[in-house]
C-alpha positions in Angstrom: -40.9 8.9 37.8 -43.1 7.4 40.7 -42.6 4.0 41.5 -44.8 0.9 42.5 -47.4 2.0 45.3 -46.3 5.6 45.2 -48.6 8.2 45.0 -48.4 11.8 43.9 -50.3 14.9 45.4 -49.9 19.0 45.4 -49.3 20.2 48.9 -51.1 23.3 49.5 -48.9 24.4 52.8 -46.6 26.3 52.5 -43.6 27.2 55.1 -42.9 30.9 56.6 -39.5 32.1 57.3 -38.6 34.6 59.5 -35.4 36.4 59.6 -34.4 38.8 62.7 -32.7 42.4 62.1 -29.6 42.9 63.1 -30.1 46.3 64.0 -30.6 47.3 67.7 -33.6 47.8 69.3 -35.0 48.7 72.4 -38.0 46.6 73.4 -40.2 49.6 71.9 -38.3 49.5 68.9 -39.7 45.6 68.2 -43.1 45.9 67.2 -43.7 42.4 65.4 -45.0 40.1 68.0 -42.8 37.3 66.2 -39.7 39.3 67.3 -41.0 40.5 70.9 -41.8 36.8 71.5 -38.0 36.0 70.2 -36.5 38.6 72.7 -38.8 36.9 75.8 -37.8 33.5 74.9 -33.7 34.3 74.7 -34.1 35.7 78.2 -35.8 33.0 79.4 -33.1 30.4 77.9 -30.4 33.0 79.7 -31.9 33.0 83.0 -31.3 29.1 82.7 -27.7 29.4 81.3 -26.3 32.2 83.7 -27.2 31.8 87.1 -27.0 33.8 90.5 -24.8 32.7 93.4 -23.6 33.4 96.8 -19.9 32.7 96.7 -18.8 34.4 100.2 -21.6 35.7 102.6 -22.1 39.4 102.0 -19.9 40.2 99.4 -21.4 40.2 96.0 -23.0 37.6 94.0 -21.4 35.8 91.3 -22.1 33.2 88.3 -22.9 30.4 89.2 -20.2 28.0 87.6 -17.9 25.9 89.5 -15.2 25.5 87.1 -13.6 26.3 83.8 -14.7 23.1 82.0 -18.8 23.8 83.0 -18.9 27.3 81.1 -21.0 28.3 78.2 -18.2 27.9 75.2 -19.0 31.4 74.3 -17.8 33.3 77.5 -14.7 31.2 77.7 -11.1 32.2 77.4 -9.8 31.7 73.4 -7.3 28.9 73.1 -4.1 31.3 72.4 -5.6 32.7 75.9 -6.0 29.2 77.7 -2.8 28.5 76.6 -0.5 31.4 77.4 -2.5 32.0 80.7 -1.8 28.4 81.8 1.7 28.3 80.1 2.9 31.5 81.7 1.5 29.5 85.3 3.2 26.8 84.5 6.9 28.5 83.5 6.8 30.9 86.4 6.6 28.1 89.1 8.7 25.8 87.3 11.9 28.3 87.1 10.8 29.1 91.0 11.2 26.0 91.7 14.2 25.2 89.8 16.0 27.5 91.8 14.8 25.7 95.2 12.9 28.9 96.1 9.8 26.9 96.8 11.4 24.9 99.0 12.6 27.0 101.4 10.2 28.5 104.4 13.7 30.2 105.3 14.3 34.3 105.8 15.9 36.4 102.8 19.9 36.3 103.3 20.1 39.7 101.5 17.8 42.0 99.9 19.9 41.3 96.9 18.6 37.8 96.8 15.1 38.6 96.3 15.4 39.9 92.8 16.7 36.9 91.6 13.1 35.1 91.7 12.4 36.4 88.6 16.0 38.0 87.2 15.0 37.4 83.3 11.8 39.2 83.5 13.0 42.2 85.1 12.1 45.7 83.4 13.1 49.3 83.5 10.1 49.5 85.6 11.1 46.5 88.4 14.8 48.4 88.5 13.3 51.6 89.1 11.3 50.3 91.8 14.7 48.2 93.2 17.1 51.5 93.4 14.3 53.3 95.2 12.1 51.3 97.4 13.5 52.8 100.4 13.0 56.9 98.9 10.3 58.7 100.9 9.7 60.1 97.4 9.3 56.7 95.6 6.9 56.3 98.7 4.6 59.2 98.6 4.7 58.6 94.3 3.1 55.8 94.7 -0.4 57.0 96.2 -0.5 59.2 93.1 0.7 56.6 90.4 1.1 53.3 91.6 -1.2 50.2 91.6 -3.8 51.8 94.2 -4.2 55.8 93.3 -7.7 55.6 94.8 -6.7 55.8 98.0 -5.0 58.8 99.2 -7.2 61.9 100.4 -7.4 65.4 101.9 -6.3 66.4 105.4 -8.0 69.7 106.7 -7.8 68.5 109.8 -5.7 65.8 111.9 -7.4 63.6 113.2 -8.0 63.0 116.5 -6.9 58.9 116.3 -3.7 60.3 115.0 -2.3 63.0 117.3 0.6 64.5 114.8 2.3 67.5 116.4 4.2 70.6 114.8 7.2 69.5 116.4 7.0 65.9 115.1 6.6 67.3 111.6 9.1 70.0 111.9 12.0 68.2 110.1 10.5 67.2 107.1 8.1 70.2 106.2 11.3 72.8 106.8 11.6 75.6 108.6 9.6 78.1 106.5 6.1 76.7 107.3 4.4 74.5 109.9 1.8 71.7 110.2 -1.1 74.2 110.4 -0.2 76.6 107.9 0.4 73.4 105.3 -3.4 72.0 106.5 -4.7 75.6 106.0 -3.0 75.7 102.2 -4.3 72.2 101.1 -0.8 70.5 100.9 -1.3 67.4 103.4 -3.4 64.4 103.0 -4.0 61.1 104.3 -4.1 57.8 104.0 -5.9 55.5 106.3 -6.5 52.4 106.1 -9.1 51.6 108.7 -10.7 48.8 106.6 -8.1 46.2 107.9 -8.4 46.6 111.8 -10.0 43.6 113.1 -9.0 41.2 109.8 -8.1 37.8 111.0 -4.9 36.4 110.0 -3.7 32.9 109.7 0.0 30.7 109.8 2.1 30.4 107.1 4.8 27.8 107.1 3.6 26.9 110.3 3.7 30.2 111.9 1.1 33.6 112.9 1.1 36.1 110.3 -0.2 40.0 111.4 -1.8 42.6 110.0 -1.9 46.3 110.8 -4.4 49.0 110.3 -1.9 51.9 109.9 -2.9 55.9 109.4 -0.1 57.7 107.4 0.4 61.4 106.7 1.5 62.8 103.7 2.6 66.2 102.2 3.4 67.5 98.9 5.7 70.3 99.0 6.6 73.1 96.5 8.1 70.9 93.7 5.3 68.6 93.7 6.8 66.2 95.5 5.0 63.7 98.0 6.7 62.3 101.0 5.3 60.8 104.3 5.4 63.1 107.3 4.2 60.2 110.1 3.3 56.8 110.6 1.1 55.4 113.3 0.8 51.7 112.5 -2.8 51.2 114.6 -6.2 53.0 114.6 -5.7 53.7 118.3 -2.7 56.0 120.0 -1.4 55.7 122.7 1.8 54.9 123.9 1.9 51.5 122.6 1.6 52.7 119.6 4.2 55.5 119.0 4.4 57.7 115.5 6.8 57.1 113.6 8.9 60.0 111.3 11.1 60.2 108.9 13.9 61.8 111.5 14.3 57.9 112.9 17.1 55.9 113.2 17.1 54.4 109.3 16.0 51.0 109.6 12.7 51.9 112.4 11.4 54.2 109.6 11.9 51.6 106.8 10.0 49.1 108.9 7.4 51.5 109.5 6.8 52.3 105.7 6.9 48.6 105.0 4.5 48.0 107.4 2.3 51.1 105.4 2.9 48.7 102.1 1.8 45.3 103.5 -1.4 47.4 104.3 -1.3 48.7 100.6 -0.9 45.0 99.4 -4.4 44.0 101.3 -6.6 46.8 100.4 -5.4 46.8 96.4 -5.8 43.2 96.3 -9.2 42.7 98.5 -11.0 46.3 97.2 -9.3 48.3 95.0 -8.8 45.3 92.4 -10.8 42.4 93.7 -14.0 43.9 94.5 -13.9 47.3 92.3 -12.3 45.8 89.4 -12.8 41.7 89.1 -16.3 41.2 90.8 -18.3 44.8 89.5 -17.1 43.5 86.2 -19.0 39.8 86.7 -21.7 41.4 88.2 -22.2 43.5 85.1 -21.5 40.4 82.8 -23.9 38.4 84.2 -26.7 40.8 84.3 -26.1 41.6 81.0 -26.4 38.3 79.8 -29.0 37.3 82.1 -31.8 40.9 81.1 -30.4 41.8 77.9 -31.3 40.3 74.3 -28.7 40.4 71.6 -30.4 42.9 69.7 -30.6 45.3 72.6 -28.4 48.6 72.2 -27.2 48.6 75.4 -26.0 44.3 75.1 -24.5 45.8 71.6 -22.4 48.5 73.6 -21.4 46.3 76.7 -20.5 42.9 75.7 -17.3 44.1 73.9 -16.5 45.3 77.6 -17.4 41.9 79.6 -15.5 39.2 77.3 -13.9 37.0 79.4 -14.5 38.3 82.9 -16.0 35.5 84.1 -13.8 33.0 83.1 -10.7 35.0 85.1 -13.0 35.2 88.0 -13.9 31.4 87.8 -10.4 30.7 87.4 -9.6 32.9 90.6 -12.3 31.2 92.7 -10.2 27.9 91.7 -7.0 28.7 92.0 -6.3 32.2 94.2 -9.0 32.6 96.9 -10.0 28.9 97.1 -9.7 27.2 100.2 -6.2 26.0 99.9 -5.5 28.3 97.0 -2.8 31.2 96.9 -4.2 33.2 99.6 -4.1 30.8 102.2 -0.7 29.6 101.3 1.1 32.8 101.0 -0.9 35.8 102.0 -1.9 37.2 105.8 -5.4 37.4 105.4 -5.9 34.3 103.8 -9.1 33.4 102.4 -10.7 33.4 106.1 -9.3 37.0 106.6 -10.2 37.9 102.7 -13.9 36.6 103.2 -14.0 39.0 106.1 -12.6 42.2 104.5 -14.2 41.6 101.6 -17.3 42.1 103.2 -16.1 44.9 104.9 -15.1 46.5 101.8 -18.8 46.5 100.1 -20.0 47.4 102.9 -18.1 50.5 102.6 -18.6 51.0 98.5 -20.5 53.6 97.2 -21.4 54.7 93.5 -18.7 58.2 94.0 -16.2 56.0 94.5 -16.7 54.1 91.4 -17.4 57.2 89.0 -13.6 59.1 89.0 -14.6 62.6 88.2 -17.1 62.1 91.7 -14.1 59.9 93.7 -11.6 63.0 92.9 -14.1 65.7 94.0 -14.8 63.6 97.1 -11.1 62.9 98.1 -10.5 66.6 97.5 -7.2 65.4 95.2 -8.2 68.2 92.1 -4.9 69.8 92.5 -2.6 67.6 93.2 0.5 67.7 91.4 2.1 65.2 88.5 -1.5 63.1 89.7 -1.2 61.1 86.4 -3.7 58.7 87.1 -6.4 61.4 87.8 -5.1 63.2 84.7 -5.2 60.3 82.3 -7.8 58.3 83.5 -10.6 62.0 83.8 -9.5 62.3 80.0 -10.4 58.3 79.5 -13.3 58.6 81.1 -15.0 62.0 79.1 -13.9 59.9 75.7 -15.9 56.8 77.5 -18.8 59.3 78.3 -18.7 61.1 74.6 -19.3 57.4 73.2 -22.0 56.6 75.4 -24.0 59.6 75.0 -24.1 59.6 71.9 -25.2 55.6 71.6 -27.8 56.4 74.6 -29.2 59.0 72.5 -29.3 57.0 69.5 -31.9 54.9 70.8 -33.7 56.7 73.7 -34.8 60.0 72.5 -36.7 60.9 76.3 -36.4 59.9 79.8 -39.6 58.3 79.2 -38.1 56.1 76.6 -35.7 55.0 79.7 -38.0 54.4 81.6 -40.4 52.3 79.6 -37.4 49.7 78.6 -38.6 46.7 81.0 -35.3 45.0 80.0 -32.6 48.1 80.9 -35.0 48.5 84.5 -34.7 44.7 85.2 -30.8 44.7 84.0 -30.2 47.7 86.7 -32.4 46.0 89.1 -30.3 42.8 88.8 -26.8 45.1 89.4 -28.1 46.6 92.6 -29.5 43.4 94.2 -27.3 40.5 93.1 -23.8 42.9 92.9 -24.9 46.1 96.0 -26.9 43.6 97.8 -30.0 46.2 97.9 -27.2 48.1 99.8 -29.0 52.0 99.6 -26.5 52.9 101.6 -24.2 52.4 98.2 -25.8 54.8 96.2 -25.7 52.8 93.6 -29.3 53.1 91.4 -31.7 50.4 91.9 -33.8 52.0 88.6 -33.2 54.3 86.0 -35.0 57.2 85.2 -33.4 59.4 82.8 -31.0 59.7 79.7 -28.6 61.6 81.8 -28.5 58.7 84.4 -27.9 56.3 82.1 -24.8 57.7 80.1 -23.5 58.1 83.7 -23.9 54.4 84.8 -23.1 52.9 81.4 -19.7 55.1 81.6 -18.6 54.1 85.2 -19.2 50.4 83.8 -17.3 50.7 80.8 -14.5 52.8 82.6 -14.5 50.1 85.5 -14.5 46.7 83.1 -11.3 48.7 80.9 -9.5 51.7 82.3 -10.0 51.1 85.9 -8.4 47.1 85.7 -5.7 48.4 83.7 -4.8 51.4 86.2 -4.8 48.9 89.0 -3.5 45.5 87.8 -1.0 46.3 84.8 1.4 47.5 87.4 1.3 44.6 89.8 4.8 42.7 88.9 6.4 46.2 88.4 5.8 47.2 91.9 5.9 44.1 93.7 8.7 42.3 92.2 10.7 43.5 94.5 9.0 42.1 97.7 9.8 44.8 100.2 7.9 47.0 98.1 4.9 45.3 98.6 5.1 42.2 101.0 2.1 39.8 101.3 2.3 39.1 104.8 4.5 40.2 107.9 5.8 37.4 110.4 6.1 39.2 113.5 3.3 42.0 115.6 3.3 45.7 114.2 6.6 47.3 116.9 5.3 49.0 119.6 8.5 50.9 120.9 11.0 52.7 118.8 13.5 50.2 118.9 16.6 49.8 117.0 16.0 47.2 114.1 18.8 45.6 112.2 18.8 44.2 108.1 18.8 41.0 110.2 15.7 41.8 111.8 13.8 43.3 108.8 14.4 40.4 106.6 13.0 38.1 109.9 9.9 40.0 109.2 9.1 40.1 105.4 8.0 36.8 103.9 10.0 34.2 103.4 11.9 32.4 100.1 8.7 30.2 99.3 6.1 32.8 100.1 7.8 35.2 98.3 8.1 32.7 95.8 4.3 32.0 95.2 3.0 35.7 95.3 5.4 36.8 92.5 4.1 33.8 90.2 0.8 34.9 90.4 1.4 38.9 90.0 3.6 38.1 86.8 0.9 35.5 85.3 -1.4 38.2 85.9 0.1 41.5 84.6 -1.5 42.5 80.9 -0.5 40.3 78.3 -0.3 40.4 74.2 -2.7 37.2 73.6 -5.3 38.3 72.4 -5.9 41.1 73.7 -8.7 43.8 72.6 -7.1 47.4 73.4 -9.9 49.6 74.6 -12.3 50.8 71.7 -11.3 47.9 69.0 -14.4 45.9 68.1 -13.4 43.8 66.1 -16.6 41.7 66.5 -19.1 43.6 64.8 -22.4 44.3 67.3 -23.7 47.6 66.0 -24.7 47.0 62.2 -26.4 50.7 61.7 -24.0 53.3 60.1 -24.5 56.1 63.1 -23.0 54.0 65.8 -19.9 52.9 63.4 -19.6 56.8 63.2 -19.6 56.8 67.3 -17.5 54.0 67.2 -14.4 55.9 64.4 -14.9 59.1 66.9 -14.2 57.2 70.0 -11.1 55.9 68.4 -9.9 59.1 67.1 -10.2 60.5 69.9 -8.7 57.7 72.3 -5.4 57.4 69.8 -5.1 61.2 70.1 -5.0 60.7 74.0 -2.3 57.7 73.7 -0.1 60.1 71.3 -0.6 62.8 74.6 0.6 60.5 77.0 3.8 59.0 74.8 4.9 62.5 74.5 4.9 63.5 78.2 6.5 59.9 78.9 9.5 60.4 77.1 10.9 63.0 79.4 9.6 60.6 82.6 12.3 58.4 84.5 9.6 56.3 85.3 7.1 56.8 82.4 3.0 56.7 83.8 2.0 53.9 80.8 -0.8 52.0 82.9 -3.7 54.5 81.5 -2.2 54.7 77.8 -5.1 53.2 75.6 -2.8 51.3 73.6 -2.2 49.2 76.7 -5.7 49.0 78.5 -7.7 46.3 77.7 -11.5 46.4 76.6 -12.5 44.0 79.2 -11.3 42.8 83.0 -9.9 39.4 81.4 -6.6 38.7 82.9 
């Protein structure tokens, strides 16, 4: 019933709604101008949301957030996340500092000593690493199967920097062959690492901290095993810079290989998982978010492989390579140093590296023996690349089809500017022009976000929890005599209690954790709606379970079982 000085009328409007598919489509697939105008207005709220910027000077671009608490709510870290990443923090630098190693800017009394940093956390993996640091087999194992398998290569030829004689070699390769004949067969190979010469260093506790830029030589011999042949800790011989060999007096060739690890520690931190792990996987993010609408196939495919990775790489920029931060409290480089190798290190990046059945052609490391990395992570990638080609040809039925979608060219235009910095030189695609191209690119990105970060950060604590292993920093000049060196002496050199200290916080908070974690190939958010790519979806998980059962069965008869490329344990995304 009306009341007093109401009036009553028929409206004769009426109100549309319109409801968006859920189904993916390419921008050829949306042919209602209500949903085309949808897909240009979500970009254009993206490009305002995710931003571009220049975080160090020739080194890729990244969000541009400052901190944690200015993030979009929906690329944040869960709560269980927040929590156990800070908690973890927060425990491993309390119980360092409970035990006054903090504190103390003093030397290592005994080797012993070290492994009490972290004595409740130890594993079969840290003991392992403990009872053999000082094994020229433990040495050579891990360029094959340690936390940076990407660098090792082929030697056809010595080189001329590195003037390794027969008779230097003669000891270790035995007296049925020689240095040529071992060349000739394929059996020696290299590792150089060049990158670091001219990295600037800075004090820690008050004092200079050094870098070298060592070459080492490597063979594998008949059983498969690898062991360093020679050591020449600078890019230029001469006699200031003498070779180093097994045959030395016992504590000259341990300070030699230690010297080879504190390179190891640079380059995996800096390239191998900074660069070609933590910062290709924000580049993809935020192009993804930035050219890609929801309903896009390709959004559909990657954002299950980009959740969280700029939130860890936020958090890094605060905390680890900050000015002030971890690096420049307890690292060599420090973030002056890091800035500069950084650089170096993109500079130096090219698309082969980045795709592993290319990298292993390349490094001419096909036939290596008991290479598990190569071996599990070729079989990760073809799963990856079985996926993707059949999602890619879901949706794009021609190279013309690829090249038509205005969103996928601007999204790989985005990658080669803001992450290769238009570096040609890279290799890396600045467009797209075929189906073939595509399942290649999408695969390297999926393998690098998930497989790659595992491969190289899951065995961090494991390898470096025993410092010698894999010091951060070395408090006196590379030696450029064969002198006698004493315990004394070598613990002089390593870092010290606090530095030690610091470094092994951060590697434990940062090796693969349980919260919340998304093993590779479980969606449990559901992007793809259509029945064919849930069919793509089962396969790829088949077929990645019946890889994990593959590599638990070789494991069990391993003393030191290869678990880093297992997909139980990698992670869908770089989030930790």
């Amino acid at each position: 019933m009306l009341k007093t000085g109401e009036s009553q009328g028929k409206c004769k409007n009426h109100l549309t709604f319109f409801f968006l598919s859920c189904t993916a489509k390419t921008p050829a697939d949306d042919t209602h101008y209500l949903q085309r105008r949808h897909r240009r207005e979500e970009l254009v709220l993206s490009h305002t949301k995710y931003g571009w910027k220049e975080y160090i000077p020739g080194t890729p671009y990244c969000a541009d957030i400052d901190t944690d608490m200015t993030m979009e709510y929906n690329i944040q870290y869960s709560f269980p996340k927040t929590t156990a990443f800070f908690g973890r923090g927060t425990l491993a630098l309390f119980e360092a500092k409970m035990k006054g190693f903090l504190d103390k800017p003093y030397s290592w009394e005994k080797l012993e000593d070290i492994r009490k940093v972290f004595w409740f956390y130890h594993t079969p993996g840290t003991e392992y690493v403990f009872r053999h640091w000082k094994d020229d087999d433990f040495f050579g194992y891990q360029y094959l199967n340690g936390i940076n398998p990407v660098l090792i290569r082929k030697c056809t030829k010595i080189p001329e920097n590195f003037p390794v004689t027969q008779e230097m070699v003669a000891g270790p390769l035995g007296e049925y062959t020689t240095l040529k004949e071992e060349l000739e067969k394929g059996t020696i190979y290299l590792a150089d690492y060049k990158l670091l010469e001219g990295i600037p260093t800075i004090l820690v506790n008050g004092k200079e901290q050094y870098i070298a830029a060592p070459l080492c030589l490597l063979h594998q011999k008949p059983s498969g095993v690898v062991i360093p042949l020679a050591i020449q800790l600078s890019q230029r011989p001469g006699p200031q810079s003498p070779i180093f060999l097994p045959t030395d007096e016992e504590w000259i060739w341990t300070l030699a290989k230690t010297w080879v690890r504190n390179s190891e520690f640079h380059i995996h931190e800096v390239n191998t998982h900074l660069l070609r792990g933590h910062l290709m996987a924000e580049v993809f993010a935020v192009s993804t978010l930035r050219q890609l609408p929801m309903c896009h196939p390709l959004y559909k495919l990657l954002i299950p492989h980009l959740r969280y990775s700029i939130h860890i790489n936020v958090l890094a920029r605060t905390y680890l390579i900050s000015q002030g931060g971890t690096f420049d409290k307890a690292i060599a480089t420090g973030r002056r140093g890091l800035a500069v190798l950084l650089k170096k290190c993109l500079d130096n990046l090219t698309y082969t590296d980045l795709c592993l059945p290319d990298d292993i052609e390349a490094r001419g490391v096909g036939s290596l023996a008991d290479y598990y990395y190569r071996d599990d992570g070729l079989k990760i990638w073809d799963a990856i690349e079985s996926f993707v080609s059949g999602i890619v040809e879901l949706y794009y039925k021609s190279n013309l089809s690829v090249q038509r979608d205005y969103e996928l060219q601007a999204w790989i235009c985005d990658i080669f500017t803001k992450g290769f910095l238009s570096k040609r030189s890279s290799g890396i695609p600045s467009s797209i022009r075929s189906v073939p191209e595509l399942i290649k690119f999408l695969t390297m990105a999926i393998f690098t976000c998930s497989a790659h970060h595992a491969a190289v950060n899951s065995g961090q604590f494991e390898m470096g929890a025993f410092m010698p292993n894999l010091p951060s920093s070395m408090r006196k000049p590379p030696p450029d005599v064969k002198a006698p060196v004493t315990l004394k002496e070598y613990l002089d050199i390593i870092p010290e209690m606090n530095t030690t200290s610091q470094v092994l916080a951060v590697i434990w908070v940062l090796r693969n954790e349980d919260f919340d974690m998304k093993p590779l190939g479980q969606y449990d958010d559901e992007h793809f709606v259509e029945e064919e790519p849930k069919q793509l979806i089962t396969a790829f998980q088949e077929r990645l379970a019946h890889i994990s059962e593959e590599i638990k069965s070789r494991n069990k008869s391993m003393k030191l079982p290869y678990t880093y490329l297992c997909p139980d344990n990698i992670e869908n995304s770089t989030c930790i």
